[in-house]
VEXDREN-2710 file (C-alpha; in Angstrom, 1 decimal):
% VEXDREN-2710
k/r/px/py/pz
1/UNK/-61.6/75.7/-10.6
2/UNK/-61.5/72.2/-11.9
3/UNK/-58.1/72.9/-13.9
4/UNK/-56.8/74.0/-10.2
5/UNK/-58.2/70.5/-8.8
6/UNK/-56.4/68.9/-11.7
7/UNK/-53.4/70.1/-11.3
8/UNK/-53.8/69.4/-7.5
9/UNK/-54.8/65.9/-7.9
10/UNK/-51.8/65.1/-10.5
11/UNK/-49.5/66.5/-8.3
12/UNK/-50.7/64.3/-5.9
13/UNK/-50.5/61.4/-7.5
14/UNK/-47.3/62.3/-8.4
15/UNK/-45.8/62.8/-5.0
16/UNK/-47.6/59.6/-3.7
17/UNK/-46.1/57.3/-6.4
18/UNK/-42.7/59.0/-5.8
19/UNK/-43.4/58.3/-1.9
20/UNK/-43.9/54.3/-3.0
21/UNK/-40.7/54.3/-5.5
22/UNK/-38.5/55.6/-2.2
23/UNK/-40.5/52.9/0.0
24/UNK/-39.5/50.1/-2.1
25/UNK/-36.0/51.4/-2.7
26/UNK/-35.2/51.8/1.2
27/UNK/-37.0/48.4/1.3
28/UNK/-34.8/46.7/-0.8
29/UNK/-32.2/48.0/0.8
30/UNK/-32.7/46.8/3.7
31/UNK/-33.3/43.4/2.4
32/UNK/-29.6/43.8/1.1
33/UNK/-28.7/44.8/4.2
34/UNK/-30.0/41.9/6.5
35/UNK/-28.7/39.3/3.6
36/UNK/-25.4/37.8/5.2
37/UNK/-22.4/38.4/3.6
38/UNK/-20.7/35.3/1.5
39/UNK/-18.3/35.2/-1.5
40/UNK/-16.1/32.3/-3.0
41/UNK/-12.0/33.0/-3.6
42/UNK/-10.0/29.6/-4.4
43/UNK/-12.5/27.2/-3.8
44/UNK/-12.5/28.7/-0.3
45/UNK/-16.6/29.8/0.8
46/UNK/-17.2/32.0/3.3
47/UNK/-20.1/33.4/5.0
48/UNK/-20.1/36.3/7.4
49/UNK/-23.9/35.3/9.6
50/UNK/-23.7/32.2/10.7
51/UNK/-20.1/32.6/10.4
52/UNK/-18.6/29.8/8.4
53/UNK/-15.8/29.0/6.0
54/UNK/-15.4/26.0/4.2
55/UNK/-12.6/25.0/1.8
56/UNK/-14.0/22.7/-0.9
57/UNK/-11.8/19.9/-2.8
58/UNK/-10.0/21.2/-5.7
59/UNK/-11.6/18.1/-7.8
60/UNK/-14.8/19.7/-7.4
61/UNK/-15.1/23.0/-9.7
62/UNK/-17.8/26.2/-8.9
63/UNK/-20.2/25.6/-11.7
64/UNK/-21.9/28.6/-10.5
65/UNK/-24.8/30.0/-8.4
66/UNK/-28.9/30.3/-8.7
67/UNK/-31.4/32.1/-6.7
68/UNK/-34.4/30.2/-5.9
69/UNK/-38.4/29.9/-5.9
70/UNK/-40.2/32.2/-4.4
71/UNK/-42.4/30.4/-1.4
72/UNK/-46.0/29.9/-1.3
73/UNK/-47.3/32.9/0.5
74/UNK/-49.0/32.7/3.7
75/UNK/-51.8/34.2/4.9
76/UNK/-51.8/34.7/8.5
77/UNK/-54.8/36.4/10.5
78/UNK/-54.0/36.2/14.0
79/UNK/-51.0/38.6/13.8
80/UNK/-50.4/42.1/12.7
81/UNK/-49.0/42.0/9.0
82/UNK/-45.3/42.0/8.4
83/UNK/-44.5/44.5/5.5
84/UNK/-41.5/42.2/4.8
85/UNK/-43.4/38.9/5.0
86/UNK/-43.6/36.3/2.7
87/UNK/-39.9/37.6/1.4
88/UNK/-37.7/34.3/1.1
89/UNK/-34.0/34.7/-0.7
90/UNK/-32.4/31.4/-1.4
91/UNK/-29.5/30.9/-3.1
92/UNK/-27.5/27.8/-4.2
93/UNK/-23.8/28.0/-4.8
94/UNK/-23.1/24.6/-6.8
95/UNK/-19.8/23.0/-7.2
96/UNK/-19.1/20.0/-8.9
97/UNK/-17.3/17.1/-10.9
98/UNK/-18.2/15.8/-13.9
99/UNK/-17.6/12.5/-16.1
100/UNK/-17.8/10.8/-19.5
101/UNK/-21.2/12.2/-21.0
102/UNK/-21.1/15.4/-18.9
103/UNK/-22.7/13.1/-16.0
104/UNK/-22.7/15.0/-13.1
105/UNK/-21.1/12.2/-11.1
106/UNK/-20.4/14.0/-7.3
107/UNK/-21.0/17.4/-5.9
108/UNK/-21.4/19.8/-3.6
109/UNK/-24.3/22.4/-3.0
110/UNK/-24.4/25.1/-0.3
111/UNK/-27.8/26.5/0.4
112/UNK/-28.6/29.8/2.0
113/UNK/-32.1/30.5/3.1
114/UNK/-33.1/33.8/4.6
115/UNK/-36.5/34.5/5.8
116/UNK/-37.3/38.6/5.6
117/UNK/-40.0/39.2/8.2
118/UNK/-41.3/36.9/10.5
119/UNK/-38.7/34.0/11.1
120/UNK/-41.4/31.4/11.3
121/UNK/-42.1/31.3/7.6
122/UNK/-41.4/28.1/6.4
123/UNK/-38.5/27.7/4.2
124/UNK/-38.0/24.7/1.1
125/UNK/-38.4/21.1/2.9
126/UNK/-35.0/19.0/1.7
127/UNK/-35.8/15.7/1.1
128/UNK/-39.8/15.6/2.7
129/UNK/-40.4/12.1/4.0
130/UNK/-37.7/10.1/2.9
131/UNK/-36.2/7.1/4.2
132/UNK/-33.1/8.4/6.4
133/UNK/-30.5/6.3/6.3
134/UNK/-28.3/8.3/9.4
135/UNK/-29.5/11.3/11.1
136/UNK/-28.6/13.5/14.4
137/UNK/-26.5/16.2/15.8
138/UNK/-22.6/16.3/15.3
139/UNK/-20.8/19.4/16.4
140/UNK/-18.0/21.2/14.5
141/UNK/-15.9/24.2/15.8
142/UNK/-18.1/23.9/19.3
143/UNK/-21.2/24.3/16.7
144/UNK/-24.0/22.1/16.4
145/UNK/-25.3/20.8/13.1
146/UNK/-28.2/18.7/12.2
147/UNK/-27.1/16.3/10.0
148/UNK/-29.1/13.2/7.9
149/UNK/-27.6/10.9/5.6
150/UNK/-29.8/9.1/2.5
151/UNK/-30.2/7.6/-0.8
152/UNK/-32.4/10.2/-3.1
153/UNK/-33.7/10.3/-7.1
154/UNK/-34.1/13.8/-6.3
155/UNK/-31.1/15.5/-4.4
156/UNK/-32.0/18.7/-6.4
157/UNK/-34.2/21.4/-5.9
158/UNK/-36.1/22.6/-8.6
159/UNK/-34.3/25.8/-9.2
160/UNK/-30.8/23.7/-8.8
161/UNK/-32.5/21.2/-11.8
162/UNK/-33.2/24.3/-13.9
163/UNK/-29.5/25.4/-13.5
164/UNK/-28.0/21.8/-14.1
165/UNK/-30.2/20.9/-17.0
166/UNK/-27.5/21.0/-19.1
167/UNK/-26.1/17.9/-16.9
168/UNK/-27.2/14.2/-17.4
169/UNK/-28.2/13.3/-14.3
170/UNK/-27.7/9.9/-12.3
171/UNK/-31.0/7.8/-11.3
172/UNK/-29.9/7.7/-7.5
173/UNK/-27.7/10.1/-5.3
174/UNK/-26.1/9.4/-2.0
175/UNK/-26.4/12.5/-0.2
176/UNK/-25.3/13.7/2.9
177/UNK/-26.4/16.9/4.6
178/UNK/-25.0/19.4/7.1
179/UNK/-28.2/21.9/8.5
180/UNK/-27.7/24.8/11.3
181/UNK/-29.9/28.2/11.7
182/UNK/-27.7/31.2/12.9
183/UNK/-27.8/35.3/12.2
184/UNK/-29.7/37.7/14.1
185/UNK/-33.3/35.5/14.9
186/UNK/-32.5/32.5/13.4
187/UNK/-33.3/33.8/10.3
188/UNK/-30.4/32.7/8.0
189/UNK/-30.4/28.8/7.7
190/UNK/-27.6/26.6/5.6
191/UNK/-27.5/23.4/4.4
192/UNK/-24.0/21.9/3.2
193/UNK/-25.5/19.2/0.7
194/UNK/-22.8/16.3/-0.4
195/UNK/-23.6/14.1/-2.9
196/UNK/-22.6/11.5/-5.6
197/UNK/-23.5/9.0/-8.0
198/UNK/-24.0/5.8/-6.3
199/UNK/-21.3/3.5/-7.7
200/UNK/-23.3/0.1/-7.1
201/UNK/-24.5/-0.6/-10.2
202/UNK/-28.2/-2.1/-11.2
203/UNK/-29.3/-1.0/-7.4
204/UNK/-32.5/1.0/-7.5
205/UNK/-33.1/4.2/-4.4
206/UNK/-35.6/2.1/-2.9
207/UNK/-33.0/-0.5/-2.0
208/UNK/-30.8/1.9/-0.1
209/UNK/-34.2/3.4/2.0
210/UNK/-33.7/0.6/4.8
211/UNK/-30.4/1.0/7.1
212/UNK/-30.6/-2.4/9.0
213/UNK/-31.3/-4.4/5.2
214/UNK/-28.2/-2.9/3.7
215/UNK/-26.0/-5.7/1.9
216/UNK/-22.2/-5.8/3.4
217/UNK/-21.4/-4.4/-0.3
218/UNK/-23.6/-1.5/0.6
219/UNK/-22.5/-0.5/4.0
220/UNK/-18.7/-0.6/2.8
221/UNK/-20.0/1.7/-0.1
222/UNK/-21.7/3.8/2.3
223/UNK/-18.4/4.3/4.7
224/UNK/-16.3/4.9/1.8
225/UNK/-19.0/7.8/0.8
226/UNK/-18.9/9.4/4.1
227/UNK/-15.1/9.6/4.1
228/UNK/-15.3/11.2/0.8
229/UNK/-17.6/13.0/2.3
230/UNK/-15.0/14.3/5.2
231/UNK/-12.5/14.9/2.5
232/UNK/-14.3/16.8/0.1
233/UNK/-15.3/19.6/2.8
234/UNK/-12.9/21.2/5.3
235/UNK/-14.3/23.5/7.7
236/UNK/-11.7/26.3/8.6
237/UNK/-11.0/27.7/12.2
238/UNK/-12.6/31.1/12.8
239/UNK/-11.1/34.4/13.3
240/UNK/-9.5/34.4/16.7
241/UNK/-9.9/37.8/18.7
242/UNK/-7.2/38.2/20.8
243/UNK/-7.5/39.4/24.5
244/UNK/-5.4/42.6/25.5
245/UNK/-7.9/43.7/28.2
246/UNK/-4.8/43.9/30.7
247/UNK/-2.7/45.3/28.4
248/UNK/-4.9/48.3/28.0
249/UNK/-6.8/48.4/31.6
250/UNK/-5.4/49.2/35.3
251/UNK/-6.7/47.1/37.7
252/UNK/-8.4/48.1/40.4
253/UNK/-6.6/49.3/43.4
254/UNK/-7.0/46.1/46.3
255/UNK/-7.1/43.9/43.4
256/UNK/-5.0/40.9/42.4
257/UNK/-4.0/42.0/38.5
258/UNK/-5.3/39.5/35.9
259/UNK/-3.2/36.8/36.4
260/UNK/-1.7/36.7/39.9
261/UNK/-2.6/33.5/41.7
262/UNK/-1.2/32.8/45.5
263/UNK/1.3/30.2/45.4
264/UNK/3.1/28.4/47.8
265/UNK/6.3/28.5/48.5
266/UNK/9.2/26.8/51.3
267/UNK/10.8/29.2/53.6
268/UNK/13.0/28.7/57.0
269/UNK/10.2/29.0/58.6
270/UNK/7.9/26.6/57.2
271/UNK/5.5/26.4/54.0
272/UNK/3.8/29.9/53.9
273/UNK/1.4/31.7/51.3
274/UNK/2.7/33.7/49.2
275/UNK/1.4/36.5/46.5
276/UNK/3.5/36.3/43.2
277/UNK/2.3/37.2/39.7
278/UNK/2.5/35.1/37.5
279/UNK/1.5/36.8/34.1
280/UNK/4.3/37.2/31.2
281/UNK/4.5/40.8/30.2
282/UNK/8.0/43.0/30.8
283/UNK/7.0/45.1/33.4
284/UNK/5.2/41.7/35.3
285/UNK/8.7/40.4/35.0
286/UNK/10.7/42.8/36.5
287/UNK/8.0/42.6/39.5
288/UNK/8.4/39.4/40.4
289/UNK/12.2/39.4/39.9
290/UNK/12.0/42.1/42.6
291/UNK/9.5/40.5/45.2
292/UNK/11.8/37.5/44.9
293/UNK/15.0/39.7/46.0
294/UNK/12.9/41.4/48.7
295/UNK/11.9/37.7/50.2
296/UNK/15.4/36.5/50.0
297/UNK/16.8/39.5/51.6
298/UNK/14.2/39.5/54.5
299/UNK/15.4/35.9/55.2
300/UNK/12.2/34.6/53.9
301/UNK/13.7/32.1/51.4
302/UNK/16.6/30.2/51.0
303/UNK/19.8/31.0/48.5
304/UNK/18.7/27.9/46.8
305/UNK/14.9/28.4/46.4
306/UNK/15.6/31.9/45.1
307/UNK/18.1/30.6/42.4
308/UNK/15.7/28.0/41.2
309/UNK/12.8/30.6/41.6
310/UNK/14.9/32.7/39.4
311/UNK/15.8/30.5/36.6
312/UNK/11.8/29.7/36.5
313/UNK/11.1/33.5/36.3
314/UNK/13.7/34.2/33.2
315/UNK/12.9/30.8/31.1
316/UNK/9.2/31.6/31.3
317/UNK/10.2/35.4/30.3
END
């Protein structure tokens, strides 16, 4: 009897850590699966949710890319427990230019940030309580993006100055950042990070912290950064999706077709409305080249108008 309840009791425990090893292994694949889609061909990024695609300047090599921390996990009692919570993947992808004594002297990173789980997890703080010297909300490609501008000792996060330690360093970046949330809950968020070595020499961070005290050497430094800024990053159109509802749809009987409008045209008998179609396709063509002839041979239009009405018809076509 207790060799059966052995037996029992190991199989089990075998089945229930088989049951866990499948858990985790559809879990992680649905991790994958919620993870947006980017990759990097030609200095060219692109990332599938939010949908973006960025050519970077050829000056500025991919050094490569780093996953980050893991967050401080939260412990929150009012709310049933998320079995993805606490699940933050961050990943930098880093390019950059270097100088005399491997200095890293201007860069770009872009950082992706998606929360597994509830989208209210916080994800790493950029920059926390510094001195902003612009901030607000530009739009790109009818998008909006938070955007702040500063001076910084510490542009890097700690998982991008493990990765760079093979880098000297400058004492002071000028960075510039790009921020917008997108994907399914808001739960993918990017930062586009620009940044360089300040070229004023023997000028410490804390100089640059106050916008109205900048010198006139400073603010010409600072417009020259931003262009460099414009220059170095070049966002590319989207993919267009074509519209060929009417191409592949009848309209509905009683109903103008996509594209007819009621124009107005001069007859013998004075300005009337008239119903002509005024979309570009061959079979649109020929309909309107034939309502035409019908008006002129009801006495409806003139020789004249239907000549000119012609000529319109055929250089549109």
């Amino acid at each position: 009897m207790n060799r059966k309840l052995t037996v029992f009791f190991a199989a089990a425990c075998l089945l229930l850590s088989y049951g866990c090893a499948q858990v985790d292994k559809q879990m992680n694949e649905l991790r994958n699966g919620l993870q947006p889609k980017r990759e990097i061909t030609d200095n060219i990024f692109y990332l599938s949710s939010p949908e973006i695609k960025l050519k970077i300047s050829s000056d500025l090599r991919f050094i490569g890319k780093v996953k980050g921390d893991n967050p401080v996990k939260q412990e929150v009692a009012s709310r049933v427990k998320d079995p993805l919570e606490n699940s933050l993947q961050s990943t930098s992808y880093i390019f950059g230019q270097t100088g005399n004594g491997n200095i890293f002297k201007r860069g770009i990173i872009i950082r992706i940030h998606t929360v597994m789980g509830d989208p209210s997890q916080t994800t790493p703080a950029l920059f926390p309580g510094e001195d902003r010297l612009e901030s607000g909300v530009i739009q790109i490609l009818d998008e909006d993006y938070r955007y702040f501008i500063l001076a910084s000792p510490e542009a890097l996060l700690k998982h991008e100055q493990r990765f760079l330690s093979g880098f000297s360093m400058p004492d002071c970046f000028l960075a510039k950042c790009l921020e917008k949330s997108g994907s399914f809950g808001n739960k993918t968020k990017i930062q586009i990070l620009y940044l360089e070595e300040i070229s004023i020499p023997d000028l410490r961070c804390s100089e640059w912290a106050d916008a109205g005290a900048l010198s006139e050497i400073q603010r010409l430094s600072l417009d020259d950064f931003i262009d460099r800024s414009y220059s170095s990053i070049r966002f590319m159109e989207k993919t267009k999706i074509a519209d060929r509802t009417s191409k592949y749809v009848d309209s509905k009987e009683g109903e103008p077709e996509a594209g007819d409008a009621s124009r107005y045209i001069e007859t013998g008998r004075g300005i009337q409305q008239q119903p002509i179609a005024v979309g570009t396709g061959d079979g649109n063509i020929e309909k309107r080249l034939q309502t035409l002839k019908e008006l002129l041979e009801k006495g409806l239009i003139t020789q004249e108008d239907y000549d000119q009405k012609k000529t319109q018809i055929l250089e549109n076509f």
